[in-house]
C-alpha positions in Angstrom: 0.7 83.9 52.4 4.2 84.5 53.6 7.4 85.3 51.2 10.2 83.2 50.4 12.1 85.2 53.0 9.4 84.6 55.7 9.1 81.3 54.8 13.1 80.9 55.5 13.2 82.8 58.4 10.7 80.7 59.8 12.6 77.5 59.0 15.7 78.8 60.0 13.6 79.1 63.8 12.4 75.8 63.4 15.8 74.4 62.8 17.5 76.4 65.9 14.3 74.7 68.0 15.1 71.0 66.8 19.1 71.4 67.4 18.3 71.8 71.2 17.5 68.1 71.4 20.6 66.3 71.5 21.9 63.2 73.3 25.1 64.9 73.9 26.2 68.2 76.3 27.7 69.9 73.5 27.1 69.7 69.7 24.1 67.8 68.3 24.1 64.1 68.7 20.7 62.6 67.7 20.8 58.4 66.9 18.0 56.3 66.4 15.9 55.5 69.4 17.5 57.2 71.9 15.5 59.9 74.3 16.9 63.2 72.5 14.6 61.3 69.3 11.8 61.1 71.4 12.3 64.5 72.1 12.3 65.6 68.8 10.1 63.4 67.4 7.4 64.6 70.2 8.4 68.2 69.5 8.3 68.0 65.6 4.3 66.2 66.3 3.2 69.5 67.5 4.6 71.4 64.9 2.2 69.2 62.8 -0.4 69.6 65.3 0.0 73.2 65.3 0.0 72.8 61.1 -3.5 71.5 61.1 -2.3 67.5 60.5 -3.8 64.4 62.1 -0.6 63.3 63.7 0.6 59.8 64.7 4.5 57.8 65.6 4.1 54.8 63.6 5.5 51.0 65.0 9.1 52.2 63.9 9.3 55.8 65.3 8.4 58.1 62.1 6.5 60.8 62.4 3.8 61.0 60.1 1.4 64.2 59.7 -1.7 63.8 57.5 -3.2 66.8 55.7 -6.7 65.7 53.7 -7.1 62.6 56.0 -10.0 61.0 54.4 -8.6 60.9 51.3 -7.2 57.5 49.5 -4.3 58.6 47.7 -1.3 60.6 50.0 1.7 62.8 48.2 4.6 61.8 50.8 6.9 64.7 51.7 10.1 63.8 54.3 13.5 63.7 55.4 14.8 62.6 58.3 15.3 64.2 61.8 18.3 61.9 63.2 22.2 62.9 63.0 25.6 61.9 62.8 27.6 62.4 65.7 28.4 65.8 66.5 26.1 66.7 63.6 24.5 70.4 61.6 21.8 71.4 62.0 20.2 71.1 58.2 21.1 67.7 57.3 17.8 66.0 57.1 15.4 68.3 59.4 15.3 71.0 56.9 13.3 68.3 54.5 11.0 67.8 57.6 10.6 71.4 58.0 9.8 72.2 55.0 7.5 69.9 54.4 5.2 71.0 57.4 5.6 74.7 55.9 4.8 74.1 52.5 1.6 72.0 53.6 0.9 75.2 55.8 1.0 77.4 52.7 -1.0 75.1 50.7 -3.4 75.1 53.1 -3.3 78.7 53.3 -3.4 79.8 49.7 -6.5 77.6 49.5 -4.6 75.5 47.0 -7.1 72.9 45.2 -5.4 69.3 45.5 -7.0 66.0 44.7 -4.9 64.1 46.8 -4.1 64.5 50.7 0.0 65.2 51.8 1.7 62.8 54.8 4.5 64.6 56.2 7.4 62.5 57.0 10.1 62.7 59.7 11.8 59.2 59.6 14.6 58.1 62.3 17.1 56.2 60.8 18.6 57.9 58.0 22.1 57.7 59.4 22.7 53.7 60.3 25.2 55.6 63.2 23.5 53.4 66.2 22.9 50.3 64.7 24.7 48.2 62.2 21.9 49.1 59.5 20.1 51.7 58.2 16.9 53.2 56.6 14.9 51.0 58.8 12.2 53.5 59.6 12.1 54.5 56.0 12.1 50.6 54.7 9.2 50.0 56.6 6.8 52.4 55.8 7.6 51.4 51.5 7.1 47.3 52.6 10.6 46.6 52.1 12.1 45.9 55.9 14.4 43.2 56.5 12.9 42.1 59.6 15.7 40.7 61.1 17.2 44.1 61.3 15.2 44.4 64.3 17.6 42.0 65.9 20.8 43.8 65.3 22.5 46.0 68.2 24.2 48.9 69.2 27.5 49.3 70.7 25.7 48.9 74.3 24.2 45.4 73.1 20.9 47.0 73.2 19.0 45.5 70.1 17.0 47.5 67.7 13.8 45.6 69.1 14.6 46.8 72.5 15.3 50.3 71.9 11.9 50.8 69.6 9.9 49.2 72.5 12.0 52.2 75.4 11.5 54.9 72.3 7.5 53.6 72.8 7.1 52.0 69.2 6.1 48.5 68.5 8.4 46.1 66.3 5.8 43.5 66.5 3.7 45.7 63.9 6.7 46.5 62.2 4.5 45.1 59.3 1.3 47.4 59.6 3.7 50.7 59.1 3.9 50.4 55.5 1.5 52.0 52.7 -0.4 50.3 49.7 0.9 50.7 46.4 -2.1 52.4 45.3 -1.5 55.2 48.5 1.3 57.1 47.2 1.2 59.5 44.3 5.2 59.7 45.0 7.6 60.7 47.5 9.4 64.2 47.7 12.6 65.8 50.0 14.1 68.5 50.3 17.8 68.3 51.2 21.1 70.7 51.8 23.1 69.5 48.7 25.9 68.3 51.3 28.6 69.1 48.3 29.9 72.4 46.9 28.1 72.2 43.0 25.3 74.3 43.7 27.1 76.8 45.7 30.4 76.9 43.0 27.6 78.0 40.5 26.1 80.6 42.6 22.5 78.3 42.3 20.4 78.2 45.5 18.4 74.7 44.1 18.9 72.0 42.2 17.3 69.3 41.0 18.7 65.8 42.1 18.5 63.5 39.1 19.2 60.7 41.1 20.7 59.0 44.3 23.6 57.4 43.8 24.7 53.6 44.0 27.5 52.2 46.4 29.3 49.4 46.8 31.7 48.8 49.4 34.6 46.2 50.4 37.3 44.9 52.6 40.5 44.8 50.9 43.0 42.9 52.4 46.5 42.8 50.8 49.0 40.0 52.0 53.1 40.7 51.9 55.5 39.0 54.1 56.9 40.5 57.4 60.9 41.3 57.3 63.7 43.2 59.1 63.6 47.2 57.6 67.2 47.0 57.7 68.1 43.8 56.4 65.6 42.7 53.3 66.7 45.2 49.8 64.0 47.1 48.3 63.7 44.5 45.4 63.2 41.3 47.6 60.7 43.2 49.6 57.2 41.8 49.6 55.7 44.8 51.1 52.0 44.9 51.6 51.7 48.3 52.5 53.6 49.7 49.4 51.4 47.4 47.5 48.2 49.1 49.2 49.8 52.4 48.8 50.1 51.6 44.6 46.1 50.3 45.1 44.8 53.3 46.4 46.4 55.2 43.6 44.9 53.0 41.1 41.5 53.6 42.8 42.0 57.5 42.6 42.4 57.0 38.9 39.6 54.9 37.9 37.4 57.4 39.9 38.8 60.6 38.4 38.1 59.2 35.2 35.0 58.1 35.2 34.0 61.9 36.4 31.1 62.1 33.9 29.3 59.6 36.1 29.9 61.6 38.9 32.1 58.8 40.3 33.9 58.8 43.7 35.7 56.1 45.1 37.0 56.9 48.8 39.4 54.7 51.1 38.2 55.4 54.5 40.1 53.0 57.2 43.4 51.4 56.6 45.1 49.3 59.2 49.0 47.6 59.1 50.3 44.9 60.7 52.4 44.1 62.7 52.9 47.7 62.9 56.3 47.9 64.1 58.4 50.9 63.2 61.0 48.4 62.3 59.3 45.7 60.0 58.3 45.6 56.9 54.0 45.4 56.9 52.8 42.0 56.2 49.4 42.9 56.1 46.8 45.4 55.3 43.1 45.8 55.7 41.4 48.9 53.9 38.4 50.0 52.8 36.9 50.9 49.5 33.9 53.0 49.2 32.7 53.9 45.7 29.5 56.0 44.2 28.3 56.9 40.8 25.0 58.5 39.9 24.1 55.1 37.5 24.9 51.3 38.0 26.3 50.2 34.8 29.7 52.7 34.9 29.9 51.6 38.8 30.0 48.1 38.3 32.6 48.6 35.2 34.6 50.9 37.7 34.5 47.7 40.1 35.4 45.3 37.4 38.4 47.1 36.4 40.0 47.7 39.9 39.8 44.2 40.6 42.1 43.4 37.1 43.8 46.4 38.4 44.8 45.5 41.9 45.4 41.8 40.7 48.1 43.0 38.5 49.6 45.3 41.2 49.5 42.5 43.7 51.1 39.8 41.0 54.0 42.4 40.6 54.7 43.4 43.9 54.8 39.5 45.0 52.0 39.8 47.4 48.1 39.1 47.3 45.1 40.7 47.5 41.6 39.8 48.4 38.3 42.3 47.7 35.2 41.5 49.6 31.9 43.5 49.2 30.1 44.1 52.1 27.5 46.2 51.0 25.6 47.1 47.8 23.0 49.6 47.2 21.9 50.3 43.6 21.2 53.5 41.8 17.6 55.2 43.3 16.5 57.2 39.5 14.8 60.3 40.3 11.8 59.8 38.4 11.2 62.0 35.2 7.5 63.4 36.3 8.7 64.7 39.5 12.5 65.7 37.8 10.1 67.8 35.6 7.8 68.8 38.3 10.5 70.4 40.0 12.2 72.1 37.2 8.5 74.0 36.7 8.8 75.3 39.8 12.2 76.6 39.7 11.4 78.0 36.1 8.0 79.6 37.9 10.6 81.3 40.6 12.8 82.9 37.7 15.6 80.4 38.4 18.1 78.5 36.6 17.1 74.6 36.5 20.6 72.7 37.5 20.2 69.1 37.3 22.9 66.7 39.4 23.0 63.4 41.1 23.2 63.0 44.6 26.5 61.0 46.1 24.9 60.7 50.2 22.4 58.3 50.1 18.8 59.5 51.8 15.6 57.7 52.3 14.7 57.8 48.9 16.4 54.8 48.2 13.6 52.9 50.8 11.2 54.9 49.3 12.0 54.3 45.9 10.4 50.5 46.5 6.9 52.0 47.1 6.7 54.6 44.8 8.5 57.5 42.3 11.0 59.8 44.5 12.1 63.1 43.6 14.8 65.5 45.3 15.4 69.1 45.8 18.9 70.2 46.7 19.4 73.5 48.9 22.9 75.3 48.2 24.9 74.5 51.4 27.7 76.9 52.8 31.4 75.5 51.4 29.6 72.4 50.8 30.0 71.1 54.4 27.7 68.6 55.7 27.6 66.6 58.8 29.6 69.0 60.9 28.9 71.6 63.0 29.7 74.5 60.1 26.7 73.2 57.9 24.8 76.0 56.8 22.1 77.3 54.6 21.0 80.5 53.7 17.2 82.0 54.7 17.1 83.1 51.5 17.5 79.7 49.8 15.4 77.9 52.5 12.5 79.9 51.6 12.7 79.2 48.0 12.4 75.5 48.5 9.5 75.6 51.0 8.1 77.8 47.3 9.3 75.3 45.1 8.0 72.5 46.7 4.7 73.9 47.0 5.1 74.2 42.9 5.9 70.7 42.6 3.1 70.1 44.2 0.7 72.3 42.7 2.1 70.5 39.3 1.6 66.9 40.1 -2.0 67.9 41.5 -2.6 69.4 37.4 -1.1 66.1 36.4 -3.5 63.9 38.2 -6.6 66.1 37.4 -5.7 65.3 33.9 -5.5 62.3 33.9 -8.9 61.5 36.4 -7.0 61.6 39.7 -9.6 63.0 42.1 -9.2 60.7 44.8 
């Protein structure tokens, strides 16, 4: 039985291992499919190996390590183990990691459980090579689109194509998912990727739920004139109409704070784009996030009243089109509470927040109940080289999840579970 420090330290190793596989000569670049994943993948098998787990790469590249093999029912612990480019090192291996350490203490402590444990390190977590994401994720819970296979990277290389180079099989794409009856629930780890947890001097929190987006193309339409010539009250000036828009956004998002809202314009473009004319046109984007659907889609419905108005009196128009939609993923209650035992058992406080990144859990969710554990994370920085967590706080989630676990295997003992 090793401490929570030992445990950490020994993540912490695990971590500096996996960062050596990158596509990339400096920094750590890992996408979908490409031969630093196989890499990893292969590397992070023999960690599982080495665990005592049946290991396997299913059709769509996830690793998959199976403690208790014989038996039915499977708690499913994951993250992912691909990156952004020029990624940290924590984002999404640490839940792998830990997953394959707190099966090894389980094992070790001679824990009684009367279900077995898959650990999980999916491959598409990001959507950075391919115009989707979650696919690896999706098709393990029976949800894949399957025509995501057919969609490509900026090489043209197709997502069918790549899985058959990485040595996967999208032809039994369909065989990679579990029964409904398999999974007692699905539980990660994760760095918190925000500044809450750190701001409150908490190493862990528990993630309440994963929050819904909706994205759109805004497109505002002015007309084009001479900067010199047209006075600022003739001026139909898209740009100055897009600059009153985002302002709007800001507001509706500060105030629905309580939600944990965020709303976030991430690419504008003007045209012509002339030093000299006034912009006839702009394109931006509109990202927003809450931690439930009901105050999201309210947020939505009153920027579009908002931006008409705007748009009406600055003499221009303005056109919002969603493409892209993912609802609220609920943290389920029984694992919420599962969690918050285990942090109570380790003497600490029991935080409770939404998450605002999306993770796999929203995949997950349409197989079975997910539950998150966040891991305080340096300054809140994610997806950068600075992300960091401490050894310390590592090792206390490798503990807590073990908890969780020992609690859901009381639950099901009470109520017959033994399979």
């Amino acid at each position: 039985m090793r401490t929570p420090k030992q445990l950490g330290a020994h993540a912490e190793a695990m971590l500096a291992e996996l960062a050596a596989f990158s596509d990339g000569d400096n920094g750590l670049t890992r996408l979908y499919l490409s031969p630093a994943h196989r890499r990893a993948a292969d590397h992070v098998a023999g960690w599982m190996r080495a665990a005592g787990l049946e290991t396997a790469v299913d059709p769509l590249g996830t690793v998959r390590g199976r403690w208790k093999p014989e038996r039915k029912r499977r708690l499913l612990i994951g993250s992912h183990i691909d990156t952004v480019v020029d990624a940290g090192r924590y984002d999404g291996m640490l839940g792998v990691v830990a997953g394959i350490l707190a099966v090894e203490e389980i094992a070790a402590r001679g824990l009684a459980l009367p279900f077995g444990i898959d650990v999980l390190a999916f491959g598409d977590e990001e959507g950075v090579r391919f115009p989707t994401t979650l696919v690896s994720s999706a098709a393990l819970a029976g949800c894949l689109v399957p025509s995501d296979l057919d969609t490509r990277d900026a090489e043209g290389v197709s997502l069918r194509e790549a899985l058959v180079a990485f040595g996967g099989d999208p032809e039994a794409a369909a065989s990679a998912a579990y029964g409904r009856d398999e999974a007692v629930a699905y539980l990660e780890v994760h760095i918190e990727q925000g500044p809450v947890l750190e701001a409150e001097g908490l190493p862990l929190g528990v993630v309440t739920s994963i929050a819904g987006q909706s994205r759109f193309n805004i497109t505002v339409t002015g007309e084009a004139g001479h900067a010199g010539t047209v006075p600022m009250a003739l001026r139909r000036d898209a740009l100055a109409a897009s600059a009153e828009m985002m302002l709007a956004i800001e507001d509706v998002a500060r105030r629905g704070a309580a939600h944990q809202m965020v709303a976030t314009v991430g690419r504008i473009a003007a045209r012509p784009g002339a030093v000299n004319v006034i912009p006839a046109e702009v394109a931006f984007t509109l990202d927003i996030r809450a931690d439930a659907d009901a105050p999201r889609h309210a947020a939505i419905a009153e920027l579009e009243a908002r931006l008409l108005t705007i748009a009406t009196g600055r003499k221009v128009s303005a056109r919002m089109e969603k493409f892209f939609e993912s609802p609220t993923t609920p943290c389920a209650a029984r694992l919420q509470e599962a969690f918050a035992a285990a942090l109570g058992d380790l003497g600490l406080g029991q935080r409770r927040l939404a998450s605002g990144a999306g993770h796999d859990g929203h995949a997950m969710h349409h197989l079975t109940d997910v539950g998150m554990l966040f891991v305080r994370c340096r300054g809140g920085i994610s997806h950068n080289p600075a992300e960091f967590a401490a050894v310390d706080d590592m090792g206390l989630a490798v503990e807590a999840l073990v908890g969780a676990a020992v609690r859901l295997a009381a639950d099901a003992a009470s109520s017959g579970d033994r399979t």
